[in-house]
N, CA, C and O of each residue as an XYZ file, in Angstrom:
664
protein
N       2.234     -3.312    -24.260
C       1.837     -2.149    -23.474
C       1.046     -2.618    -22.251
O       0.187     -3.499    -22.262
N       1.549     -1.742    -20.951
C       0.377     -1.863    -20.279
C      -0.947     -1.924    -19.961
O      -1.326     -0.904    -20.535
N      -1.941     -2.399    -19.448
C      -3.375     -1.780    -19.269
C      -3.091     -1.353    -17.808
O      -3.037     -2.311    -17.038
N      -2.918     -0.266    -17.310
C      -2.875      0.492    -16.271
C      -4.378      0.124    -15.785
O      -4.400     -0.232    -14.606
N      -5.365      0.128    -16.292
C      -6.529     -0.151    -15.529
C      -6.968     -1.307    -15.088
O      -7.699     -1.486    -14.114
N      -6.450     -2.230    -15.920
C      -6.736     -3.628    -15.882
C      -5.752     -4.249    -14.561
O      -6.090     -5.030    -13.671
N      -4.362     -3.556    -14.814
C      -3.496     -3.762    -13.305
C      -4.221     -3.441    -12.130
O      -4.223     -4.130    -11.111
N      -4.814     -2.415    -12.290
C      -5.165     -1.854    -11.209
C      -6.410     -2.457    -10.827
O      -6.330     -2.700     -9.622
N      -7.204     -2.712    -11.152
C      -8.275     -3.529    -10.971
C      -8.248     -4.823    -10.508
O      -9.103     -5.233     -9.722
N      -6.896     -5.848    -11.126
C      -6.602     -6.917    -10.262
C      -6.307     -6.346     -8.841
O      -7.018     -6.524     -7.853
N      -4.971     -5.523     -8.901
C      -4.753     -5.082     -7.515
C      -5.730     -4.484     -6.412
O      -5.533     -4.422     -5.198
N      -6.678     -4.119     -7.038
C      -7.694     -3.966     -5.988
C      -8.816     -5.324     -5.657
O      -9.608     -5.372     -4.715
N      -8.676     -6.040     -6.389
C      -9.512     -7.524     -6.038
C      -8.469     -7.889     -5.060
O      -8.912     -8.135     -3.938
N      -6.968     -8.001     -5.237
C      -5.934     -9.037     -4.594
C      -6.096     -7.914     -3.293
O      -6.381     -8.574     -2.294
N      -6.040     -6.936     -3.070
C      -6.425     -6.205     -1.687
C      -7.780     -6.800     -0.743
O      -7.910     -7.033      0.459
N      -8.745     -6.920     -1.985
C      -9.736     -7.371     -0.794
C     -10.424     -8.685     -0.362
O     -11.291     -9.065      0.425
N      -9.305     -9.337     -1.593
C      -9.607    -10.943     -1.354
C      -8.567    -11.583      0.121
O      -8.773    -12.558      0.844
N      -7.222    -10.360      0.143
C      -6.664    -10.159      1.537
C      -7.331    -10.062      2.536
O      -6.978    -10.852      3.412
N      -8.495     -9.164      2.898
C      -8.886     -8.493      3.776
C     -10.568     -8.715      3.778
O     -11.162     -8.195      2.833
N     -11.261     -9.351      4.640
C     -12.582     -9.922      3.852
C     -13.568     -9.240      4.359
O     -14.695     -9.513      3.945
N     -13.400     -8.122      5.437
C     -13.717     -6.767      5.891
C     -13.528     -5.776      5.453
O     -14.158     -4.794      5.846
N     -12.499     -5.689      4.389
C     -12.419     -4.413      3.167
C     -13.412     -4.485      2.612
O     -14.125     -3.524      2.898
N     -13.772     -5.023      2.065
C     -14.587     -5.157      1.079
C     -16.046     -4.877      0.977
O     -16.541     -4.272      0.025
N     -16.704     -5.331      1.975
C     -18.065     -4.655      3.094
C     -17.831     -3.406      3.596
O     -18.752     -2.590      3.587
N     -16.792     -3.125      4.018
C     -16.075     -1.546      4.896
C     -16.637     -0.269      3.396
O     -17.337      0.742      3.457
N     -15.761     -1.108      1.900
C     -15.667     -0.079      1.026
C     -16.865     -0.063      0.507
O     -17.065      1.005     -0.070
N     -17.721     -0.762      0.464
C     -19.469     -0.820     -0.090
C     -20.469     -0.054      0.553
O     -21.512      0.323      0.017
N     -20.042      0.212      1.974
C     -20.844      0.923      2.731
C     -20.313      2.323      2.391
O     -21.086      3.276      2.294
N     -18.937      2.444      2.205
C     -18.417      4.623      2.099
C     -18.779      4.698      0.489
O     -18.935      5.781     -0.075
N     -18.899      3.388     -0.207
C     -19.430      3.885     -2.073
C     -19.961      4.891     -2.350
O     -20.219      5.450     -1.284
N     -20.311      5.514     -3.219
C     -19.328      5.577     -3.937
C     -18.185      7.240     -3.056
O     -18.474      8.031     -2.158
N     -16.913      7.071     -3.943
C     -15.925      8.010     -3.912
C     -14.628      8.054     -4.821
O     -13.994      7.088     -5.243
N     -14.434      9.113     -4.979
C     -13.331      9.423     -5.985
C     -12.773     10.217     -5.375
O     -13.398     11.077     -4.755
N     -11.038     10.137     -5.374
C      -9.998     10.685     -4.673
C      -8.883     10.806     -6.029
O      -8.756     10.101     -7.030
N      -8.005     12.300     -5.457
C      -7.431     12.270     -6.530
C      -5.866     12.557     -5.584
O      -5.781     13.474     -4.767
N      -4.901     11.748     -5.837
C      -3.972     11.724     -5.433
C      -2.662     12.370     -6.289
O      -2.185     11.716     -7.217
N      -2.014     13.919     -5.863
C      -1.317     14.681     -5.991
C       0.058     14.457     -6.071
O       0.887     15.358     -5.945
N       0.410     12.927     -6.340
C       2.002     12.939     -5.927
C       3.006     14.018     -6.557
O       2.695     14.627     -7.580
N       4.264     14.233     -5.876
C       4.808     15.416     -6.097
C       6.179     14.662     -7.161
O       7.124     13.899     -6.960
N       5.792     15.157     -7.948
C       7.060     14.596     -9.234
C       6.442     13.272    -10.176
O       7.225     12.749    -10.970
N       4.909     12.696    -10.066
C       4.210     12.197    -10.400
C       2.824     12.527    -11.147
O       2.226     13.590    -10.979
N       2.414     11.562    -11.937
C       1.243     12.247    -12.785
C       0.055     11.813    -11.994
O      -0.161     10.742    -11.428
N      -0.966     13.347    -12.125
C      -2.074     13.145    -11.245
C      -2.973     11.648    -11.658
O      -3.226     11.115    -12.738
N      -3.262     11.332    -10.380
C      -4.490     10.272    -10.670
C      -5.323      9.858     -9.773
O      -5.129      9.702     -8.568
N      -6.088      9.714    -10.278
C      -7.825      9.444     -9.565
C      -8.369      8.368     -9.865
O      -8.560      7.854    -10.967
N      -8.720      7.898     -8.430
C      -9.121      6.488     -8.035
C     -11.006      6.578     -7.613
O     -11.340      7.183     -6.594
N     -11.580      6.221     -8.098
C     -12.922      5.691     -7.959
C     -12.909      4.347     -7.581
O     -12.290      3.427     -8.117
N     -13.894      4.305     -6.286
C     -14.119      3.360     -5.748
C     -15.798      3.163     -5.452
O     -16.411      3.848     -4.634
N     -16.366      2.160     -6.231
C     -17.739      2.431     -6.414
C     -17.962      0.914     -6.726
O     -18.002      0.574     -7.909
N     -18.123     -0.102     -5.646
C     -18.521     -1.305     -5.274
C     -17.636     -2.077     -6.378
O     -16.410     -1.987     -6.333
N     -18.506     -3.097     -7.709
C     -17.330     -3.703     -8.597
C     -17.026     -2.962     -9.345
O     -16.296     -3.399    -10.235
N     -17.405     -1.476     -9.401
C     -16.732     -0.942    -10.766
C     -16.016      0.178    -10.081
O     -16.645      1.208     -9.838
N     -14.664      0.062     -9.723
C     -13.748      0.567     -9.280
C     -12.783      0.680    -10.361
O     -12.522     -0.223    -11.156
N     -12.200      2.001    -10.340
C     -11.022      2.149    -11.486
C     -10.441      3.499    -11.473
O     -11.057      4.539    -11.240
N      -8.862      3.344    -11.819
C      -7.861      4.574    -11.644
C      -7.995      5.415    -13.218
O      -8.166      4.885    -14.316
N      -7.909      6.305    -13.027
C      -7.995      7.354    -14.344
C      -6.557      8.713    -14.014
O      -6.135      9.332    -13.037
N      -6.318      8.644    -15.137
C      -5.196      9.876    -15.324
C      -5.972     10.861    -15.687
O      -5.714     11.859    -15.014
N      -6.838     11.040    -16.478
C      -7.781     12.633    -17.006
C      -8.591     13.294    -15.558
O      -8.939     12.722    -14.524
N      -8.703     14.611    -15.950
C      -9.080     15.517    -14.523
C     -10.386     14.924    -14.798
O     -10.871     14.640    -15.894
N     -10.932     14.767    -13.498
C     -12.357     14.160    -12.924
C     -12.524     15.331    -11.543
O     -11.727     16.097    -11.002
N     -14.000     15.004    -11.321
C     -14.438     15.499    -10.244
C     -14.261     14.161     -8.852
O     -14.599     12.977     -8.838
N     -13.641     14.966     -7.895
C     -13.204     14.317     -6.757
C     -13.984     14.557     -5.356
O     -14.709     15.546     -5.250
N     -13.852     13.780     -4.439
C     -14.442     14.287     -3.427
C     -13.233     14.719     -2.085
O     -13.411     15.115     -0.933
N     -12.469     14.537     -2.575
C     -10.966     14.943     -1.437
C      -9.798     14.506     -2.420
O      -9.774     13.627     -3.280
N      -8.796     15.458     -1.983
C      -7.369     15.302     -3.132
C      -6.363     15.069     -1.944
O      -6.348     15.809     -0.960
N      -5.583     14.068     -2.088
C      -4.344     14.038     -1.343
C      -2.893     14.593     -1.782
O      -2.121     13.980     -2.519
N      -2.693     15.640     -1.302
C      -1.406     16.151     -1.929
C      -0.030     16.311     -1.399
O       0.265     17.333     -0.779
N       1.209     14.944     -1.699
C       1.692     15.134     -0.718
C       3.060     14.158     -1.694
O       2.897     13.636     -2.797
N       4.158     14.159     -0.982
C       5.523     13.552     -1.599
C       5.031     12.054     -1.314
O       4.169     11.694     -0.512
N       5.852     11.231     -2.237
C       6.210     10.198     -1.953
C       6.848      9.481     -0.336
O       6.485      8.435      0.201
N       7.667     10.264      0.035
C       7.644      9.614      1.196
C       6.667      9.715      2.304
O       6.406      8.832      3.120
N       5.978     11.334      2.202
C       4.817     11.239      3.176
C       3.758     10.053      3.123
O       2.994      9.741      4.037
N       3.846      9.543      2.061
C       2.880      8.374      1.789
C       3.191      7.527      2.473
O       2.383      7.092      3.294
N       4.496      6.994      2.366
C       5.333      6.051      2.819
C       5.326      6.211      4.814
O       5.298      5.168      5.468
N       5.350      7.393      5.435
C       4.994      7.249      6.483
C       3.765      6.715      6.592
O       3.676      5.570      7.033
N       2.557      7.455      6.204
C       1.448      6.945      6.182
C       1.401      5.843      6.694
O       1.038      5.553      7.834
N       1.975      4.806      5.407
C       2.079      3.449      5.002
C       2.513      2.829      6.847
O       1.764      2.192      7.588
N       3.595      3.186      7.068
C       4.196      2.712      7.650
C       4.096      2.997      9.578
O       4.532      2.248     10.452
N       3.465      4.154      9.723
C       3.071      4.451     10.937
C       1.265      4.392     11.255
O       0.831      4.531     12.398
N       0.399      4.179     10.110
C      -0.632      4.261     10.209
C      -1.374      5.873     10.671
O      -2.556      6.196     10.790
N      -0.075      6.667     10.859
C      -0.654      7.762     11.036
C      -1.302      8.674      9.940
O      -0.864      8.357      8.834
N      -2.317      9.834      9.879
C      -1.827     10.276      8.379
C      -1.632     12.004      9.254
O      -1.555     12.299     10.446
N      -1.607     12.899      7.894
C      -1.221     14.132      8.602
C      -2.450     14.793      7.776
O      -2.483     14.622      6.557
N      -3.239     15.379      8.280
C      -4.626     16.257      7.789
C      -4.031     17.284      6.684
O      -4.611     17.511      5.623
N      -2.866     17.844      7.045
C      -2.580     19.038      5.886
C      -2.256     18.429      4.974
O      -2.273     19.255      4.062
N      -1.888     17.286      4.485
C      -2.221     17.103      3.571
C      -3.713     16.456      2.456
O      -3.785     16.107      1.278
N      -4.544     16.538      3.404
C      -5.694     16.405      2.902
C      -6.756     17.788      2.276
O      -6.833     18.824      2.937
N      -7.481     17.634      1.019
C      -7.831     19.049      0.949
C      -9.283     18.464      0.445
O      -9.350     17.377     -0.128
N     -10.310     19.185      0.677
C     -11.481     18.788     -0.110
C     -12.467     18.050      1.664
O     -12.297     18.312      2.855
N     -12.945     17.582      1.299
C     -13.915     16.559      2.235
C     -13.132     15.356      3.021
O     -12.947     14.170      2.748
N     -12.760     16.179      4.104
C     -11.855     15.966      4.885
C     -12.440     14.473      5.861
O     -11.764     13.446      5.798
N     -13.294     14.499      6.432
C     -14.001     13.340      6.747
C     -14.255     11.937      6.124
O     -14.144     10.905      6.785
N     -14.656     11.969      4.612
C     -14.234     10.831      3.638
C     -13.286     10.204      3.910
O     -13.251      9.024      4.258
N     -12.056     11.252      3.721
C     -10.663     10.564      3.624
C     -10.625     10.500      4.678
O      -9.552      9.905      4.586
N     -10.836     10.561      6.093
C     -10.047     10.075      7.583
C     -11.181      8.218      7.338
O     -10.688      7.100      7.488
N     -12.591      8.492      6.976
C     -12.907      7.138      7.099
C     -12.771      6.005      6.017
O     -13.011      4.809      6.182
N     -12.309      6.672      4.805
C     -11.191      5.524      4.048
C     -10.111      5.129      4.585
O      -9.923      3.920      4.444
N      -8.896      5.985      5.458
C      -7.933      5.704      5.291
C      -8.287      4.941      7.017
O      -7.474      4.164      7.517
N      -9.444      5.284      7.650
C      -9.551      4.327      8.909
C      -9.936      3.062      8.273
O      -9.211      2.170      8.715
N     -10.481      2.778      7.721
C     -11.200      1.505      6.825
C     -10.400      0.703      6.352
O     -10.655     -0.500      6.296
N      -8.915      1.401      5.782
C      -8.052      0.771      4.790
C      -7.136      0.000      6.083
O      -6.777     -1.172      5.975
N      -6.834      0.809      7.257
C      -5.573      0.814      8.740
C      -6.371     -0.479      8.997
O      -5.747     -1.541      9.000
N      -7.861     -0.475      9.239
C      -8.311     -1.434     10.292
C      -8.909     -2.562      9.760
O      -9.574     -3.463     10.270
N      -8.561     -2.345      8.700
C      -9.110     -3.879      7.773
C      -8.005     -4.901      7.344
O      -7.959     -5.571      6.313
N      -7.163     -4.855      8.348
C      -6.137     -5.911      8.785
C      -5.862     -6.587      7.188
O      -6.194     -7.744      6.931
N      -5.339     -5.858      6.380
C      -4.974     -6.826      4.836
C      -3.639     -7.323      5.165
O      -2.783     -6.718      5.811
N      -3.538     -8.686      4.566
C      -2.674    -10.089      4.850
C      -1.647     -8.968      3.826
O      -1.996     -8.686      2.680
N      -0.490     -8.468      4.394
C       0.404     -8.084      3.443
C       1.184     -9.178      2.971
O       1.460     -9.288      1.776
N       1.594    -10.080      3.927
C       2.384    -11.283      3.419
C       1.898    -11.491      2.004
O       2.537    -11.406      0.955
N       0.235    -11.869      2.265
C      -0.470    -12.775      1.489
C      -0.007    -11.551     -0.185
O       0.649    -11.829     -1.189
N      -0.621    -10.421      0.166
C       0.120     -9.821     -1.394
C       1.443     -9.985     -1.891
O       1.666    -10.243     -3.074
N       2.520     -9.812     -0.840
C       3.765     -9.809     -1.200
C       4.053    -11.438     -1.993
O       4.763    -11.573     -2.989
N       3.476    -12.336     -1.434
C       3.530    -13.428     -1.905
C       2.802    -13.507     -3.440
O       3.414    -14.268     -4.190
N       1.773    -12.951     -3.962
C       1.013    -12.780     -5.066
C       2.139    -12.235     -6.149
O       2.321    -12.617     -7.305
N       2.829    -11.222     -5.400
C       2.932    -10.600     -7.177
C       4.754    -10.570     -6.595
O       5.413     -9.840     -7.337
N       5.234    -10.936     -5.946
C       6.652    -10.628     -5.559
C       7.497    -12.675     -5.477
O       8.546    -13.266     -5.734
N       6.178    -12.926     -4.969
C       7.245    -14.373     -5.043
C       7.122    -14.747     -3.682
O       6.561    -13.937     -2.945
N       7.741    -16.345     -2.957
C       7.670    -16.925     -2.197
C       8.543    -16.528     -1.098
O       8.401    -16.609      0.122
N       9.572    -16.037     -1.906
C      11.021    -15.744     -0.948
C      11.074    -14.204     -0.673
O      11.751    -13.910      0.312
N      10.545    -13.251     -1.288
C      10.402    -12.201     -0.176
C       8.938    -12.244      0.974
O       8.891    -11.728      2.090
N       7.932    -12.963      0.328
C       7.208    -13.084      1.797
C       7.574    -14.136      2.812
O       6.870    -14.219      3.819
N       8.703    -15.030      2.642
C       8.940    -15.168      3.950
C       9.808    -14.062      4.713
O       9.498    -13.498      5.762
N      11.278    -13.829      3.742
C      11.580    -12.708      4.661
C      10.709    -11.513      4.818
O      11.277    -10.429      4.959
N       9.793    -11.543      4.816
C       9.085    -10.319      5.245
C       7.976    -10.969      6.505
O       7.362    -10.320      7.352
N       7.978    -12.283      6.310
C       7.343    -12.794      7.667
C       8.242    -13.127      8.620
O       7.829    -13.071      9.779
N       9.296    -13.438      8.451
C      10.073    -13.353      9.409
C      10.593    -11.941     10.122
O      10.688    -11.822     11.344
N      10.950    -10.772      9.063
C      10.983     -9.734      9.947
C       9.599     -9.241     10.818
O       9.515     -8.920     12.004
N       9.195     -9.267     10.413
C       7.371     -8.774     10.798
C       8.004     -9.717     12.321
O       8.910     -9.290     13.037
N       7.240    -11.085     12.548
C       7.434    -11.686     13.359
C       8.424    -11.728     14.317
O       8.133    -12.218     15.408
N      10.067    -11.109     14.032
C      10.607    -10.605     14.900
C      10.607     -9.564     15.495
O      10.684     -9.643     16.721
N      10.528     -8.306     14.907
C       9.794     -7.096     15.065
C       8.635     -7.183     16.371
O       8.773     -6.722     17.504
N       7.371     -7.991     15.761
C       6.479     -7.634     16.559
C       6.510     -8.388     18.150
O       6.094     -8.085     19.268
N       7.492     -9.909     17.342
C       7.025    -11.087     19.024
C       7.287    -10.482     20.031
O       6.498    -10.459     20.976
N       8.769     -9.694     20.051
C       9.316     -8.820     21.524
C       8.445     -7.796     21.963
O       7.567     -7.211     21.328
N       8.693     -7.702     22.767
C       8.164     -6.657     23.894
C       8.965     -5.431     23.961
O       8.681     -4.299     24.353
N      10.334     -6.080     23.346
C      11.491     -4.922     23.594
C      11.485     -4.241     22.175
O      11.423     -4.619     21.005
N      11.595     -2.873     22.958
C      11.566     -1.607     21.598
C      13.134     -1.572     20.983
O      14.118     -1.624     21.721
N      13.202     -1.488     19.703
C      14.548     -1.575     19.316
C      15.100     -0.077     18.574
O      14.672      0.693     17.714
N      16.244     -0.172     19.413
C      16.875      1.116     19.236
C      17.246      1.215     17.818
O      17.203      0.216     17.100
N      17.698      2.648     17.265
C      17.834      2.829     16.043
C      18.932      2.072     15.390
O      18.932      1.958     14.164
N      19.671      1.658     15.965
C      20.763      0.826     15.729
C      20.347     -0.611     15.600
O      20.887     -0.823     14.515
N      19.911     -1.492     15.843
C      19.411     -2.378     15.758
C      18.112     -2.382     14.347
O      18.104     -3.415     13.677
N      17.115     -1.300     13.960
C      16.609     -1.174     13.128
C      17.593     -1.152     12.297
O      17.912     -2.155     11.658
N      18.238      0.051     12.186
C      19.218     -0.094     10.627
C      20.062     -1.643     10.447
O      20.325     -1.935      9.280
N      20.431     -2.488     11.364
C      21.417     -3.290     11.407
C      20.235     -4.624     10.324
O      20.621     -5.421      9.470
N      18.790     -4.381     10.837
C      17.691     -5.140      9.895
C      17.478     -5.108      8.704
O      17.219     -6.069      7.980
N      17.604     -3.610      8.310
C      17.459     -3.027      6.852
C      18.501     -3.517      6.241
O      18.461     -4.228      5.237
N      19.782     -3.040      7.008
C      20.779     -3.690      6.189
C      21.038     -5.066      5.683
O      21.747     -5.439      4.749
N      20.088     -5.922      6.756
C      20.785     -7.191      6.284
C      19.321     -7.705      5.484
O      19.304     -8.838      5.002
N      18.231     -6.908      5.383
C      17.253     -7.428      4.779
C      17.307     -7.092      3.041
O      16.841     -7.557      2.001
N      18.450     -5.647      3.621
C      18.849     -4.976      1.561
C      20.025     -6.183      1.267
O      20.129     -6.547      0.096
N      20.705     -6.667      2.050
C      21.263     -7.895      1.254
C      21.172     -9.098      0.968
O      21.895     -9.921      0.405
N      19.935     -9.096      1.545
C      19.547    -10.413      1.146
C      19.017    -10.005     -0.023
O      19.553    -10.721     -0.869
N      18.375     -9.369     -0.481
C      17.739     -8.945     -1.431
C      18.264     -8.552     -2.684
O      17.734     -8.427     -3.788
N      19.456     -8.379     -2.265
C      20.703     -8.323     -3.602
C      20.988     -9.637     -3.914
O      21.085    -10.021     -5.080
N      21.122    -10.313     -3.007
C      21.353    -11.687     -3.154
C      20.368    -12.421     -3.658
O      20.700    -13.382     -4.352
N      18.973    -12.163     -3.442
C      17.876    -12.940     -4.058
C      18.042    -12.580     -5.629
O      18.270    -13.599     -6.280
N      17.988    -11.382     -6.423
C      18.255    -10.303     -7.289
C      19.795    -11.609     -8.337
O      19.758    -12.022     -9.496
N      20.383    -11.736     -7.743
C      21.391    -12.177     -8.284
C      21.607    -13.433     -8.406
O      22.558    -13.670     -9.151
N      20.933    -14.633     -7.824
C      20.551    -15.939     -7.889
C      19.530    -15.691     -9.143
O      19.858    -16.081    -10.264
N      18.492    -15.141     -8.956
C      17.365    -14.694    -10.167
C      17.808    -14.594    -11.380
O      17.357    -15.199    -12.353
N      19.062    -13.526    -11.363
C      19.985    -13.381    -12.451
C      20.923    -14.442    -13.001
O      21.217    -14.385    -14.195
N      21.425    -15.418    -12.222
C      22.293    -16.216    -12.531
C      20.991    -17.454    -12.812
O      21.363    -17.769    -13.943
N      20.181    -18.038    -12.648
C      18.805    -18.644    -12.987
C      18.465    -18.502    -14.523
O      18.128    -19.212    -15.470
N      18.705    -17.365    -14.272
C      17.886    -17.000    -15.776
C      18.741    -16.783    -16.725
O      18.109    -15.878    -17.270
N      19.821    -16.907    -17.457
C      20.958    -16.935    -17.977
C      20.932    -17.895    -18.630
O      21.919    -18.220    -19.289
């Protein structure tokens, strides 16, 4: 069986052993508890309160709830933007966590490499690095033509793994 807490607790050390400004950033907003609403997911609430940080499934008292789909997250994630309606509760908290979390530059490589392996953080440093070196904005066609060839490599990594382990 899992320890859901015990995962989660590494994963929040491997976040801020990434980022060596997280970690000072999150000691100063201490303590807070957020309870995140995913839609087709079971509620859960994250306390963040210097070393004793930890996720809980039972209703707790929160100081802001994020309620929102899976992919809105995923923009989040991915544009650094967030969208206020989905924030409810103590609206200010959450804009200076989620500024804290944007600007505390965490080594994603460095995680992807932790718990995923050697060979998706390079291709993920190599896209990153092509992505960002240009100057030139790339049309939607050129994005998908990346995805695509980054989902097959990835089938292909997937299936060496498989034939490895046999």
């Amino acid at each position: 069986m899992i320890n859901i807490k015990k995962s989660f607790d590494n994963f929040f050390k491997s976040i801020e052993e990434s980022s060596p400004n997280l970690k000072k950033t999150l000691r100063d907003i201490s303590p807070l508890t957020f309870f995140l609403n995913i839609k087709g997911h079971q509620d859960i609430y994250i306390t963040i309160n210097g070393e004793n940080s930890y996720i809980n499934f039972n209703e707790n008292i929160y100081d802001f709830e994020i309620k929102a789909s899976l992919i809105d997250l995923l923009k989040i994630l991915a544009t650094g933007k967030i969208n206020k309606n989905i924030i409810f509760g103590n609206t200010e908290i959450a804009i200076v966590l989620f500024n804290a979390l944007y600007k505390s530059d965490i080594d994603l490589i460095y995680l992807i490499d932790k718990y995923f392996g050697n060979l998706p953080a390079i291709f993920t440093y190599a896209i990153v690095k092509r992505l960002y070196s240009s100057n030139e904005i790339y049309q939607d066609v050129k994005y998908r033509e990346i995805r695509k060839q980054l989902r097959d490599i990835s089938i292909r990594i997937d299936r060496l793994e498989a034939y490895n382990s046999q």
